[in-house]
TORKOL-4160 file (C-alpha; in steps of 0.2 Angstrom, whole numbers, padded with zeros to 4 digits, m for minus):
315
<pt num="1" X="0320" Y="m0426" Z="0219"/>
<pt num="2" X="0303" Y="m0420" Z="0218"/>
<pt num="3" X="0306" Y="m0402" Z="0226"/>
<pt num="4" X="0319" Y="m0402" Z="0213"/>
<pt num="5" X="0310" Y="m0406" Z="0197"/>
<pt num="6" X="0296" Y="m0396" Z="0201"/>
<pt num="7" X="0311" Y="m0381" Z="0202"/>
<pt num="8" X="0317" Y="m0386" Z="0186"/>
<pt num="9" X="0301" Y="m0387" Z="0177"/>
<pt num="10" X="0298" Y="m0370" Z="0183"/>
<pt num="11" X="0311" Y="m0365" Z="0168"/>
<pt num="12" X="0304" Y="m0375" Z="0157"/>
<pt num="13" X="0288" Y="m0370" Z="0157"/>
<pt num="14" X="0294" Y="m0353" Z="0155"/>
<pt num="15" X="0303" Y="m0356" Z="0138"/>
<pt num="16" X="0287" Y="m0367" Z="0132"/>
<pt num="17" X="0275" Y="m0352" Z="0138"/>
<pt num="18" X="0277" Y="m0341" Z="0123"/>
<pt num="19" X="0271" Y="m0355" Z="0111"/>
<pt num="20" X="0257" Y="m0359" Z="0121"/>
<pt num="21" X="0250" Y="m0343" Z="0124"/>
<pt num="22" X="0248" Y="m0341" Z="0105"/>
<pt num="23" X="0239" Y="m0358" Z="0105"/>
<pt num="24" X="0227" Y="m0350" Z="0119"/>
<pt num="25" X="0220" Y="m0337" Z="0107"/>
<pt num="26" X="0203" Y="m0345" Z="0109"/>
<pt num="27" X="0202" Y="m0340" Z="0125"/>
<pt num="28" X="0204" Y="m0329" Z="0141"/>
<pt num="29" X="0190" Y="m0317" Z="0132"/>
<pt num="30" X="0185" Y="m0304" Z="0147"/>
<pt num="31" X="0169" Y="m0308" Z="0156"/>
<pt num="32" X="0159" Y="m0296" Z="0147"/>
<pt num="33" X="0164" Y="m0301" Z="0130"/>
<pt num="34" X="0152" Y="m0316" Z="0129"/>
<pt num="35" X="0137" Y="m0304" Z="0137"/>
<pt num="36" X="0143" Y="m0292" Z="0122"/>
<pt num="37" X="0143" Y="m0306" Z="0111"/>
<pt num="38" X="0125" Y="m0312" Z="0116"/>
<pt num="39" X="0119" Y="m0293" Z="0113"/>
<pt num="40" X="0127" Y="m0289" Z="0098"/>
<pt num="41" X="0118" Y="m0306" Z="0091"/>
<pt num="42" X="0102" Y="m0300" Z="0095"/>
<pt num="43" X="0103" Y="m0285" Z="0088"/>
<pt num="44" X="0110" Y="m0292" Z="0071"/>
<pt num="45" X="0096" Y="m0303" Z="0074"/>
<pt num="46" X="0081" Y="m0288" Z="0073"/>
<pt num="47" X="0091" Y="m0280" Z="0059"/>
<pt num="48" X="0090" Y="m0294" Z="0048"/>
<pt num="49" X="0073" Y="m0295" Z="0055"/>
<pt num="50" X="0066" Y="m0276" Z="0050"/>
<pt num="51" X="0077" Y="m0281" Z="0032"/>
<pt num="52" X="0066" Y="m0297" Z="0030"/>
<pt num="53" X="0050" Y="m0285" Z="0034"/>
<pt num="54" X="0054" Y="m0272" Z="0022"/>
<pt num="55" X="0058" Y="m0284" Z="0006"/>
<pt num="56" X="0041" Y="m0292" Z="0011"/>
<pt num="57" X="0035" Y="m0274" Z="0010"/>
<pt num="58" X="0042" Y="m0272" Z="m0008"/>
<pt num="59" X="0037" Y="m0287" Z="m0014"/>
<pt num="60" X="0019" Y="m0285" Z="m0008"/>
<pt num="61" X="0020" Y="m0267" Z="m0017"/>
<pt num="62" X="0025" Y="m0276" Z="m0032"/>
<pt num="63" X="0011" Y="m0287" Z="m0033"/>
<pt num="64" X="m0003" Y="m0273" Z="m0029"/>
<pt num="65" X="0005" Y="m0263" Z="m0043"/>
<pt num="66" X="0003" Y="m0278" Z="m0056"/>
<pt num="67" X="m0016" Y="m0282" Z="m0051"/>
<pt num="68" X="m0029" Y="m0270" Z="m0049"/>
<pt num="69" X="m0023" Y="m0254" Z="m0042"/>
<pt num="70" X="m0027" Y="m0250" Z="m0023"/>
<pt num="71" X="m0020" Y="m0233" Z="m0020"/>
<pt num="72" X="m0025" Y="m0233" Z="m0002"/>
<pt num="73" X="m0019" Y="m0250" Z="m0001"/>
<pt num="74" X="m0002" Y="m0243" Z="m0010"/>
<pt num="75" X="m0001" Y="m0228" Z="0002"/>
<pt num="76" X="m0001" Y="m0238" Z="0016"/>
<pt num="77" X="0013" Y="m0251" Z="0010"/>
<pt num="78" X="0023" Y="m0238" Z="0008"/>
<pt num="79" X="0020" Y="m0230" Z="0022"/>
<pt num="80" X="0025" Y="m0248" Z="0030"/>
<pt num="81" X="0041" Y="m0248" Z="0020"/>
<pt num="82" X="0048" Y="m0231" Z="0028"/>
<pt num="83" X="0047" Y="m0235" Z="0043"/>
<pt num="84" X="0054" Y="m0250" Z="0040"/>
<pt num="85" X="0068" Y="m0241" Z="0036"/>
<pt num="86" X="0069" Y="m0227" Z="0049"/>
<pt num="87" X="0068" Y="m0245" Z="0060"/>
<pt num="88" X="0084" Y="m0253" Z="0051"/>
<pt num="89" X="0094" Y="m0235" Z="0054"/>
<pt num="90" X="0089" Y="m0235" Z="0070"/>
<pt num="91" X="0094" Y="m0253" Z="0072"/>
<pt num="92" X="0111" Y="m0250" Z="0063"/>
<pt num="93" X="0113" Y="m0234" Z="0075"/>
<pt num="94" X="0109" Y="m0245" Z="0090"/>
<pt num="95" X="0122" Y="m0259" Z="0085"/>
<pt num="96" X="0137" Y="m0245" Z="0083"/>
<pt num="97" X="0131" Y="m0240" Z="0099"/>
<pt num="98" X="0135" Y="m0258" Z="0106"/>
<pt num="99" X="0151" Y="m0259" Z="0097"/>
<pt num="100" X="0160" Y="m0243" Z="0103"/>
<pt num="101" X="0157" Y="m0248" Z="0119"/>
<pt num="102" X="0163" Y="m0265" Z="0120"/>
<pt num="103" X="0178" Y="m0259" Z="0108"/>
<pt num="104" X="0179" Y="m0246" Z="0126"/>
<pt num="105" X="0177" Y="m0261" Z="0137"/>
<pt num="106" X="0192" Y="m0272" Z="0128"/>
<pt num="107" X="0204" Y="m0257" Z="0126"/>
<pt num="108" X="0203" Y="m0257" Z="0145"/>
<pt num="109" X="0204" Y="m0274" Z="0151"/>
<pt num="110" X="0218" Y="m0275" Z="0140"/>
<pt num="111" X="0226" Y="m0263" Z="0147"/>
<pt num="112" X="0227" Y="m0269" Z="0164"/>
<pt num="113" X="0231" Y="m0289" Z="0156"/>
<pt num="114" X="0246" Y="m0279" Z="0149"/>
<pt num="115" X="0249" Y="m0270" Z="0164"/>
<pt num="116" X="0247" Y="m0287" Z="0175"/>
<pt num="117" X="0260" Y="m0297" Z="0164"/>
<pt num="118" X="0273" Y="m0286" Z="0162"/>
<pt num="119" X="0272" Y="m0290" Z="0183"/>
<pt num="120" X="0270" Y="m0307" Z="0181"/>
<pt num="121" X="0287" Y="m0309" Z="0169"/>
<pt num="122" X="0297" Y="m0297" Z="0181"/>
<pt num="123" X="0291" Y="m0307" Z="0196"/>
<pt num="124" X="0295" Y="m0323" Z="0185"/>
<pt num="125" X="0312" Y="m0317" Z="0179"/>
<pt num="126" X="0319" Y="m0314" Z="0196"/>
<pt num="127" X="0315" Y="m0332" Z="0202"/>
<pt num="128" X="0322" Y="m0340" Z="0187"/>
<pt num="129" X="0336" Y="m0328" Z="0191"/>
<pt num="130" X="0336" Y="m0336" Z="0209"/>
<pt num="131" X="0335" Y="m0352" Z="0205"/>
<pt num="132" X="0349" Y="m0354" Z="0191"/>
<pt num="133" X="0357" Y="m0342" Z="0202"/>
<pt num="134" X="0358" Y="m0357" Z="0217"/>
<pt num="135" X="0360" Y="m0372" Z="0205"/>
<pt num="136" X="0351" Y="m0388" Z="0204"/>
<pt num="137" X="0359" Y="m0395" Z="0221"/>
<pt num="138" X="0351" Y="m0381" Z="0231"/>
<pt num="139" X="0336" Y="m0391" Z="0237"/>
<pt num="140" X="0348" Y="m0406" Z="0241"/>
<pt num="141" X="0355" Y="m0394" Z="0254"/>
<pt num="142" X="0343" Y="m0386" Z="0263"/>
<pt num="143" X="0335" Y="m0403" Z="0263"/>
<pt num="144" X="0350" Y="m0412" Z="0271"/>
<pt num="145" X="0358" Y="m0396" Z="0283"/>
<pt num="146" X="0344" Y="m0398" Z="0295"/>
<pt num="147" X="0348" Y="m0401" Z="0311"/>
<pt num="148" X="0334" Y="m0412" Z="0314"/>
<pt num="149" X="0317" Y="m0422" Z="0306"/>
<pt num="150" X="0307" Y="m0407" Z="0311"/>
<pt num="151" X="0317" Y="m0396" Z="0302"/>
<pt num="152" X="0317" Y="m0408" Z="0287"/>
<pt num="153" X="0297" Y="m0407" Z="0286"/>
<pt num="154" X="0297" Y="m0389" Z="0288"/>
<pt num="155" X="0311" Y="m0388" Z="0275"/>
<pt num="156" X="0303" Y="m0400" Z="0265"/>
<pt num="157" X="0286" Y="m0392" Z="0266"/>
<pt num="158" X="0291" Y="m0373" Z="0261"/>
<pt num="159" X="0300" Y="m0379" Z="0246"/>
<pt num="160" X="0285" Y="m0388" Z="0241"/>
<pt num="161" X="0275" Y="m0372" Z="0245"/>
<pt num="162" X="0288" Y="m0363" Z="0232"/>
<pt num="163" X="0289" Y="m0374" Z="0221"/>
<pt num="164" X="0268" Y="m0374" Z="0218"/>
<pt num="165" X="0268" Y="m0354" Z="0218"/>
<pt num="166" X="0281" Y="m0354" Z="0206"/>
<pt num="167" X="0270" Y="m0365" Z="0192"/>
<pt num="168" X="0256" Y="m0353" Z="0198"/>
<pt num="169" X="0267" Y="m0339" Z="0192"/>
<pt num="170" X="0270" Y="m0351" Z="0177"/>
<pt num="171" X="0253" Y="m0355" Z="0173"/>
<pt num="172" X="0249" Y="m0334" Z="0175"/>
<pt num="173" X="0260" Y="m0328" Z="0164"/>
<pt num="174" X="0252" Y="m0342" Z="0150"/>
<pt num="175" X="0235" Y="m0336" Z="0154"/>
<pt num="176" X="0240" Y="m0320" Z="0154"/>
<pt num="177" X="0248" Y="m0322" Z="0138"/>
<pt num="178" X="0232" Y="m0330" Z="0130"/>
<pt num="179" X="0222" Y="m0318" Z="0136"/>
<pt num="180" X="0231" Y="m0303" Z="0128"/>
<pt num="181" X="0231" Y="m0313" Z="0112"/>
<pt num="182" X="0211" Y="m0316" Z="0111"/>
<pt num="183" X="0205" Y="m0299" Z="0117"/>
<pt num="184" X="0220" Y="m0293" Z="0101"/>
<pt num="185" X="0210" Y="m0304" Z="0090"/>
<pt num="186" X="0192" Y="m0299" Z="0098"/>
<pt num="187" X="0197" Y="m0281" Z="0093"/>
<pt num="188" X="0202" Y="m0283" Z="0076"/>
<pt num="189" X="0184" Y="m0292" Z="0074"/>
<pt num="190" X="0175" Y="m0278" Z="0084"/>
<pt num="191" X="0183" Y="m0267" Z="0072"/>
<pt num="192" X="0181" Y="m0274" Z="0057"/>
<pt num="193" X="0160" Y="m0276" Z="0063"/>
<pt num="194" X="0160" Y="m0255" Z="0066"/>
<pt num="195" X="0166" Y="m0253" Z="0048"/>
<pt num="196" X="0155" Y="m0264" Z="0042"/>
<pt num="197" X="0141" Y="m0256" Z="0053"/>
<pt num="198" X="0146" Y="m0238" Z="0048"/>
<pt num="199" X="0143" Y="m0244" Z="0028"/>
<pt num="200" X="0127" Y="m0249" Z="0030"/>
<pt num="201" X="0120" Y="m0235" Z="0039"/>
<pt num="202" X="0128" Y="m0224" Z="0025"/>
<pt num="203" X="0121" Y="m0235" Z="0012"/>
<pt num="204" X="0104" Y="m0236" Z="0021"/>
<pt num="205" X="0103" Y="m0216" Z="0023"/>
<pt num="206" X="0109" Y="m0213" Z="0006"/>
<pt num="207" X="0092" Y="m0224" Z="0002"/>
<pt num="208" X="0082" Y="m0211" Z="0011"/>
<pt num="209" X="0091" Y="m0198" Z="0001"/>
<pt num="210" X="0089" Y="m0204" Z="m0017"/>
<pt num="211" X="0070" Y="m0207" Z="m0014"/>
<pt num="212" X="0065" Y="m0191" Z="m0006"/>
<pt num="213" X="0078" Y="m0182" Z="m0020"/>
<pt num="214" X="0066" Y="m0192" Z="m0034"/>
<pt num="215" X="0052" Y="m0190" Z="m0025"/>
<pt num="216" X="0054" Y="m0170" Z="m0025"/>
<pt num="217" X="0060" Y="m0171" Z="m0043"/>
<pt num="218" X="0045" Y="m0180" Z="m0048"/>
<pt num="219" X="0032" Y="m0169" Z="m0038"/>
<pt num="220" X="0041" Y="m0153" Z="m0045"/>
<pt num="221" X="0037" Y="m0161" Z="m0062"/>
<pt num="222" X="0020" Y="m0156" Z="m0061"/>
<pt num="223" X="0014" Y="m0144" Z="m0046"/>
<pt num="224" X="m0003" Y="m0138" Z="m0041"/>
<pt num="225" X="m0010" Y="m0130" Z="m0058"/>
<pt num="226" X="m0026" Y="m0124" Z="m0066"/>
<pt num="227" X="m0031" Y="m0137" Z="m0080"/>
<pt num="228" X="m0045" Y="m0140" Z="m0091"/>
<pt num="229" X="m0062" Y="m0149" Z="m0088"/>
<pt num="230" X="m0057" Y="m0162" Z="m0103"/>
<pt num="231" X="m0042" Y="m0165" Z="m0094"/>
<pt num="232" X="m0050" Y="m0166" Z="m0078"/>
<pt num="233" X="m0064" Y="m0179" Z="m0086"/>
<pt num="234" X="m0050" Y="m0188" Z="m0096"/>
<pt num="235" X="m0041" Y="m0193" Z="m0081"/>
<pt num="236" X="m0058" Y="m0199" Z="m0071"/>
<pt num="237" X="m0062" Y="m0209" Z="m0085"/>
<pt num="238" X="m0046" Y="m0217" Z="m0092"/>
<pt num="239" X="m0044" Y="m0228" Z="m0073"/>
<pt num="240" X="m0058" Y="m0232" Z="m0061"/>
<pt num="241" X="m0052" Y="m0217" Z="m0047"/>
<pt num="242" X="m0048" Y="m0219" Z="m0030"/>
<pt num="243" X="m0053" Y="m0210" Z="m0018"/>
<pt num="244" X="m0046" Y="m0208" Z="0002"/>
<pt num="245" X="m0057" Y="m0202" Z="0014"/>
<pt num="246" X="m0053" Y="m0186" Z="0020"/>
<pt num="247" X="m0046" Y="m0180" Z="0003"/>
<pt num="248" X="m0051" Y="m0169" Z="m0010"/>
<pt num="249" X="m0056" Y="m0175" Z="m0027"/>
<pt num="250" X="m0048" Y="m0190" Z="m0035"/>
<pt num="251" X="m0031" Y="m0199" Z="m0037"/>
<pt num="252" X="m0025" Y="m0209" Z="m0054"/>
<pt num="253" X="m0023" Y="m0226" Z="m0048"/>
<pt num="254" X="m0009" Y="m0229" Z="m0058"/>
<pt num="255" X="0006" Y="m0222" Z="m0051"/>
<pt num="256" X="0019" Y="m0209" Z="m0057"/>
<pt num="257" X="0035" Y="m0216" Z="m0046"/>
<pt num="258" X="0035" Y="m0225" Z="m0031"/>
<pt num="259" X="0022" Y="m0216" Z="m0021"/>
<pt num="260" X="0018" Y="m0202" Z="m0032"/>
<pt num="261" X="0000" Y="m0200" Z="m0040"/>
<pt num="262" X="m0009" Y="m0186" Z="m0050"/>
<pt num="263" X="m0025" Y="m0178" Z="m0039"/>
<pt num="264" X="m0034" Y="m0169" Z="m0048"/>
<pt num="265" X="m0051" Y="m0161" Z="m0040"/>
<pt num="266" X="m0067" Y="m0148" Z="m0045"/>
<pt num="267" X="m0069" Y="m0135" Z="m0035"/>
<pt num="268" X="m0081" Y="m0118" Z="m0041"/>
<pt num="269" X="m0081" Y="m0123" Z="m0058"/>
<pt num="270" X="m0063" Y="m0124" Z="m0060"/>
<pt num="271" X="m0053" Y="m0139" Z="m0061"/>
<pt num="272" X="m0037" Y="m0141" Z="m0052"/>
<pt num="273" X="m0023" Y="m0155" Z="m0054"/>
<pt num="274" X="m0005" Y="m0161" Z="m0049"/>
<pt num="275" X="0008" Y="m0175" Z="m0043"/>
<pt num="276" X="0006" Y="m0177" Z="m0025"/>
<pt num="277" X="0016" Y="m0191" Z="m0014"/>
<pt num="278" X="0002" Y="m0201" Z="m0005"/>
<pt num="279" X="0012" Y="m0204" Z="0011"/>
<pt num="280" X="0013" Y="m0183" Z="0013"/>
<pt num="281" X="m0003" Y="m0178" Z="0016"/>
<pt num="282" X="0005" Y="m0161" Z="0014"/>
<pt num="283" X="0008" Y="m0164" Z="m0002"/>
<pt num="284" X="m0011" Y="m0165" Z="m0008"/>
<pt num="285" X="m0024" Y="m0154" Z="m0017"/>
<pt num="286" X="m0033" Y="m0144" Z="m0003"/>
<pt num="287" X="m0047" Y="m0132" Z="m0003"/>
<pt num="288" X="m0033" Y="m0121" Z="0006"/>
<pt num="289" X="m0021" Y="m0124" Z="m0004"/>
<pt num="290" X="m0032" Y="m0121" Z="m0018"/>
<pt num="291" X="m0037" Y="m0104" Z="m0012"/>
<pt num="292" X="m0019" Y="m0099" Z="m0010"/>
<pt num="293" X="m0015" Y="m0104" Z="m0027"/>
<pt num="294" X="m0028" Y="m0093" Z="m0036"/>
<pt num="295" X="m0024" Y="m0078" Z="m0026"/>
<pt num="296" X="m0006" Y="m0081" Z="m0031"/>
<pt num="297" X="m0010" Y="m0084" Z="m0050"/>
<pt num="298" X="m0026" Y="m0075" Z="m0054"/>
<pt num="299" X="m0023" Y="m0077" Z="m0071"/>
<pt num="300" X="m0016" Y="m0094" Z="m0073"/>
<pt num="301" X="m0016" Y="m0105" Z="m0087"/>
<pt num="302" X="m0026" Y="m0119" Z="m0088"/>
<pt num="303" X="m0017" Y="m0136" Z="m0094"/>
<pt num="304" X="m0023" Y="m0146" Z="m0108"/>
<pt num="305" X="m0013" Y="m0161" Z="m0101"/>
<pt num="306" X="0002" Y="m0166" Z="m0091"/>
<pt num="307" X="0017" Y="m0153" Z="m0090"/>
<pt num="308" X="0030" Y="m0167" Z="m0097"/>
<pt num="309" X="0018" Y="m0174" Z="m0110"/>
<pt num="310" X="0013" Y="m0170" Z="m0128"/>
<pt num="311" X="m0002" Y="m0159" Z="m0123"/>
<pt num="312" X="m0003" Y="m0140" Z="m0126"/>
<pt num="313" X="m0009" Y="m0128" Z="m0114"/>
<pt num="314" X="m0027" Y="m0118" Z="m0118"/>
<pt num="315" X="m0030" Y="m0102" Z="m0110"/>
């Protein structure tokens, strides 16, 4: 009775498998799913990390524009906040990195589950074939035509033997099933994550476009030009100046956009000006870029104030 009910079972478990393989969705990831898992984690991890960073930095940006202004203080915070975002798009760059490749890994291993299953439900087929084939008395009769005890055991034994590797086959199959239907589900969610991670990166580097766009705009608004000694003093004397060491003349404190101040310096009796980015040094008034300018405009036209101001020009 028990060689036979194990046989039995065998086509039940079959017709129940379906409905438990959906329920095993949870499970039978690939080994490297939970390391990919672990890794993914800890790169979302440093990218919300460098994002934390970089609102610290614009906050902090916010509260030196409010006080007293600190240009050197301002150049670098916001020299902080882009490479705190070349960081994150590096980051983001990293994490589609990791994605791509375990959406490689799953694509493969299930591939062979696939191939693995269809095996397992022929090899199955076949002995639910055989046994509906030999009807329920079979094990009855190889039981009771032995010739002798011996043979019983022995009979006995290798129908127990088939019985057990068919509910291995069973239980396979089920896995095998389960499997199939977690690393479905793990794609769709790896997927969905590269999507996600191609957005941000666009969103990020459409960031870094719009600021160097307006930052060009804004230094285009007012280049390196000749302008008077009232407007040089005006502007010394309107806001303390600051000063960085290493650079010509002085910068207005207050600044234009983002990181973009007006230099102005004195150099042979002349008085030079501009919108420079404080984060580009070579953006700033130099003594060789000055040299360049007045060989390039020997005759230019001193400014009696700012380009997109109110004020006239004098010659």
């Amino acid at each position: 009775m028990r060689v036979r009910a194990l046989l039995l079972a065998v086509a039940l478990l079959v017709a129940a498998a379906p409905g438990r393989a959906v329920q095993a969705q949870g499970g039978g990831l690939p080994p490297s799913a939970a390391q990919a898992a672990e890794r993914l984690r800890q790169e979302q991890a440093e990218l919300e990390r460098l994002r934390a960073e970089r609102t610290e930095l614009e906050q902090r940006m916010r509260r030196l524009q409010s006080n007293a202004r600190d240009v050197s203080a301002e150049r670098a915070n916001i020299e902080r906040q882009a490479q705190a975002t070349s960081r994150v798009v590096r980051s983001l760059d990293q994490q589609l990195g990791s994605l791509v490749e375990e959406v490689e890994n799953v694509n493969v291993s299930l591939a062979r589950t696939q191939d693995e299953l269809l095996i397992k439900r022929a090899t199955l087929r076949r002995r639910v074939q055989e046994i509906y084939k030999r009807g329920p008395l079979y094990a009855f009769e190889a039981l009771l035509s032995a010739e002798s005890f011996g043979a019983l055991v022995a009979r006995y034994k290798y129908l127990h033997l088939v019985a057990q590797r068919d509910r291995a086959l069973v239980k396979r199959v089920e896995a095998l099933s389960g499997q199939i239907s977690a690393q479905r589900f793990l794609l769709v969610r790896l997927r969905s994550d590269m999507e996600t991670n191609r957005k941000q990166k666009a969103e990020e580097e459409a960031r870094l476009r719009r600021l160097e766009l307006q930052r060009g705009r804004t230094l285009a608004q007012f280049p390196l030009s000749r302008v008077t000694e009232v407007f040089h003093d005006e502007m010394l004397g309107v806001l303390p100046p600051a000063h960085i060491r290493g650079a010509a003349g002085f910068f207005v404190s207050e600044a234009v956009a983002e990181d973009i101040h007006a230099q102005f310096v004195s150099r042979d009796g002349r008085f030079y000006g501009g919108y420079v980015a404080l984060r580009d040094p070579e953006t700033w008034i130099t003594s060789a870029r000055i040299a360049a300018y007045d060989v390039d405009n020997p005759y230019a036209v001193e400014l009696a104030w700012y380009p997109d101001g109110a004020g006239e020009a004098a010659a």
